[in-house]
Each structure stands twice: as structure tokens, then as C-alpha cells.
C-alpha distance (Angstrom), angle and dihedral (degrees) to the residues before:
residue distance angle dihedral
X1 . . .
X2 3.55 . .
X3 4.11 114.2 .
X4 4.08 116.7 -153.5
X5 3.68 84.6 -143.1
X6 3.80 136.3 27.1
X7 3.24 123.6 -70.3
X8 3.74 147.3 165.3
X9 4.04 113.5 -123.2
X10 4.06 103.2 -143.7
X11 3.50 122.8 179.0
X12 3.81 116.1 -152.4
X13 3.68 131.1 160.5
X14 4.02 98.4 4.6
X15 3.85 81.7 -62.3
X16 3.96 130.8 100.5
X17 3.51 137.5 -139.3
X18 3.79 146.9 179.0
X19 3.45 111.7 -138.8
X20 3.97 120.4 -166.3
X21 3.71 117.5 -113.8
X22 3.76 104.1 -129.1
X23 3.81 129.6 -173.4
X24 3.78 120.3 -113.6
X25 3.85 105.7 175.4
X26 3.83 127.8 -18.3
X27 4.20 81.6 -83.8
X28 3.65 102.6 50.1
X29 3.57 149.6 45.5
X30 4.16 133.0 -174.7
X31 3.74 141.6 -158.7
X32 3.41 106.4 -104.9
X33 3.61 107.1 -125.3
X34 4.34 117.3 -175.6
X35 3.78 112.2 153.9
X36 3.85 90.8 -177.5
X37 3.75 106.3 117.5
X38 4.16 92.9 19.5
X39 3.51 97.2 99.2
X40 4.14 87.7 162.1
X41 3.49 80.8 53.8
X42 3.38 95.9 50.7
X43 3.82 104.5 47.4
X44 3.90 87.4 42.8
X45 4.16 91.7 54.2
X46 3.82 90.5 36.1
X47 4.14 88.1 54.8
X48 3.67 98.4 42.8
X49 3.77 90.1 46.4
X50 3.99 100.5 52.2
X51 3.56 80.4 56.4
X52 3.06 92.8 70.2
X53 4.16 114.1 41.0
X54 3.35 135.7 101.8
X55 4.08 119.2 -118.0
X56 3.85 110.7 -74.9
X57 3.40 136.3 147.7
X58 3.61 118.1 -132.8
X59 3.83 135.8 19.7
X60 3.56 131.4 -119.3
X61 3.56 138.2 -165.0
X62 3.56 153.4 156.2
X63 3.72 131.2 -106.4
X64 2.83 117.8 -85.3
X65 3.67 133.4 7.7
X66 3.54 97.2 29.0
X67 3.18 92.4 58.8
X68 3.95 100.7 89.0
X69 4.03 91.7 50.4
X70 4.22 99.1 47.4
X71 3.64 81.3 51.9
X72 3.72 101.7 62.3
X73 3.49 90.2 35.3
X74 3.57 90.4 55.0
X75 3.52 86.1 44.4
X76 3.77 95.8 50.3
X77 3.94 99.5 37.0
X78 3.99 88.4 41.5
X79 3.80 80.9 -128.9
X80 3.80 113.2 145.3
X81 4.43 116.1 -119.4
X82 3.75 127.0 -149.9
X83 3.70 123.7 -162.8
X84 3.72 127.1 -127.9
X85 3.72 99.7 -149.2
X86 3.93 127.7 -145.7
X87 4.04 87.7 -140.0
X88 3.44 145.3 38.7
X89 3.99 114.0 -104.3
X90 3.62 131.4 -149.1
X91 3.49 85.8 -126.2
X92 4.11 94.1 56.5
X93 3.59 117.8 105.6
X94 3.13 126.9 -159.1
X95 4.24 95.6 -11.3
X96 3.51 126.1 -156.4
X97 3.81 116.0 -160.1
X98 3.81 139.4 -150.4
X99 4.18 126.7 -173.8
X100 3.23 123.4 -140.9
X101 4.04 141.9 171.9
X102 3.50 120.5 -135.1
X103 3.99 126.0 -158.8
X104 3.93 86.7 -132.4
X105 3.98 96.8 48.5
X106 3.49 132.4 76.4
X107 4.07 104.4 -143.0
X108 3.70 134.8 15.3
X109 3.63 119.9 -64.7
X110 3.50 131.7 -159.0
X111 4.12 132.5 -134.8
X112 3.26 125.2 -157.3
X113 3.85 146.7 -174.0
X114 4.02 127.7 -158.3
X115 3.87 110.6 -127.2
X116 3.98 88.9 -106.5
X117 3.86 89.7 64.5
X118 3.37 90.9 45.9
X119 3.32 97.0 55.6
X120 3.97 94.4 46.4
X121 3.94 88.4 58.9
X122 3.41 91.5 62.3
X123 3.49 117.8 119.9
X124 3.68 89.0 -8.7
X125 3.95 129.3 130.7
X126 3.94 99.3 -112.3
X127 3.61 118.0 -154.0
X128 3.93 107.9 -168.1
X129 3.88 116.5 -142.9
X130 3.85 136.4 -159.1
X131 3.65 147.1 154.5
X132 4.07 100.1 -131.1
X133 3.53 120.0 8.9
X134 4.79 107.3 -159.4
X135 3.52 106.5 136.5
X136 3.91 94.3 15.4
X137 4.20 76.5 -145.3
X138 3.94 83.4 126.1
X139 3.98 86.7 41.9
X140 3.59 86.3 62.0
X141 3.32 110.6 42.3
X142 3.92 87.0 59.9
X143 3.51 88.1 50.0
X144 4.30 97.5 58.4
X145 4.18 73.5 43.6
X146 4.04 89.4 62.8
X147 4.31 88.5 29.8
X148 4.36 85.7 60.1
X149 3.95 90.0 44.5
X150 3.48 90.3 51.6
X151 4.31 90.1 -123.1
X152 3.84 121.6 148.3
X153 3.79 111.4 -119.1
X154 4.30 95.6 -122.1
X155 3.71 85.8 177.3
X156 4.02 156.2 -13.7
X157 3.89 110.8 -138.1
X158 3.88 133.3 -179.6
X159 3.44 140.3 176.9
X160 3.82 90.2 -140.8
X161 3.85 136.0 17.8
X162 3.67 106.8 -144.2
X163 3.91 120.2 -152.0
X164 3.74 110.2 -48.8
X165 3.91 97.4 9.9
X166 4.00 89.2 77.7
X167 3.90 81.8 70.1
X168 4.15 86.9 57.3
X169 3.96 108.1 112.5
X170 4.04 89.1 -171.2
X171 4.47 88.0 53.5
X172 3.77 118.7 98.6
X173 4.08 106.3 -157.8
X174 3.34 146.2 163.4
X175 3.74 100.6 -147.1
X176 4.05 145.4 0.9
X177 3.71 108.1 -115.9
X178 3.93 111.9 -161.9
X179 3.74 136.1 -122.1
X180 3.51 120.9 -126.1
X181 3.89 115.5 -141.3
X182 3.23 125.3 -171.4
């Protein structure tokens, strides 16, 4: 299949994609991964994944890309989700907030949980959930989430490991996804 642009052709999950190669700095490029609107995708990388996890008890993830994958895993395991959001809501009580840098955003961002997800997470077996894992910055901000609950991490699991997050021995993933350096 012929692209009008350049792409990287990564099979995943007995499925195939052709992901846009977009620029990060004047050094480096990246796949561009977004699973929002795949839901083929999804179910397939949701599957595979669950296939693949230690026990836990609840699933977390970040807003807002990993959104679409912890819920059909949640939906498939019959595990419950929570969502670390990237703002304070009206309806948040009592929030407790974690920064983080992401590879794919400009400035610092902030997660947060509500004191009623906080309180849920304790005790429990955590599995953390994400599209892409690079920097695992995102990773770890969840993590000091789960650390202030006073949850066990079970797990970390990705769809992708980006550049040197293949090399992770504490990443569950379905596939390496490549840097590209200029």
C-alpha cells in the first residue's frame, strides 16, 4: 500500500498499520501511534495484552490515550479502570496531583486522582496501563499515584515500547516501536 507521506508499517496483534512519521526536534522523528478511533485495534491490543499480565486488581491509566485500551481490558478482564486525569474537575475531591513530562508534549503536565480513587487503590494490586511507553515519565507519575494510595504496582503494560523502553525488564508490551534519528 502506497502512503502519500512516510510512514512506518508495524504489525501488532495480527493487524497492520501505517503510522505517520512525525518530527520531534530537528534530531528526531517518531511513529505516530493514536489508537483512538481503531477500535479493531483496540480489542486486538487489549486481547493480546491480557495475555500477558500478571494478577492485579484494578487498572490504571493516564488521560488520555490510554484511555481506549484500559477500557477494553477492563471490559474483557472484568477488572475495574480509574483515570489519572490531566486536570482538576469540579467533581474532584480532595485531589492529589503528580507532574509529569511527556515525549509528545511541550510543558509539564500534571495527573491527578480525586480522594475516592485514592482510596480504592489502596491495598489493591495495580496494574499500570498505556498506549506507548519512551520516557516511561508518564509511567512514573502513575506509579508515585499508586505509591500515595498505598497500591502495589502488579504490573507496567504498553501497547508499544518506544526506543529505549524495549530494553525495560519491568515493561509488559506488545511490540518495539522505533526511533527515528536523523
Amino acid at each position: 500500500m502506497t502512503q502519500p507521506y512516510p510512514t512506518y508499517e508495524l504489525k501488532i496483534a495480527g493487524l497492520t498499520r501505517y503510522l505517520p512519521i512525525c518530527p520531534v526536534n530537528e534530531n528526531l522523528d517518531i511513529a505516530g501511534f493514536v489508537i483512538f478511533s481503531d477500535v479493531e485495534l483496540t480489542i486486538a491490543c487489549a486481547t493480546e495484552l491480557l495475555k500477558k499480565l500478571p494478577d492485579h486488581d484494578v487498572l490504571l491509566t493516564a488521560e488520555s490515550k490510554g484511555i481506549p485500551l484500559a477500557y477494553e481490558m477492563s471490559r474483557q478482564s472484568g477488572k475495574k479502570y480509574i483515570l489519572a486525569r490531566k486536570g482538576k474537575k469540579l467533581y474532584m475531591r480532595d485531589p492529589v496531583a503528580v507532574d509529569v513530562k511527556s515525549i509528545t508534549t511541550e510543558k509539564i503536565q500534571t495527573l491527578y486522582l480525586d480522594a475516592g480513587d485514592m482510596e480504592y487503590l489502596k491495598g489493591k494490586r495495580i496494574l499500570l496501563v498505556d498506549d506507548v511507553v519512551s520516557t516511561g515519565e508518564s509511567m512514573a507519575a502513575m506509579e508515585e499515584l499508586c505509591r500515595i494510595a498505598g497500591g502495589t504496582i502488579a504490573g507496567k503494560a504498553a501497547i508499544l515500547a518506544e526506543g529505549d523502553a524495549a530494553d525495560r525488564d519491568d515493561l509488559i508490551y506488545l511490540e518495539k516501536l522505533p526511533l527515528f534519528f536523523k
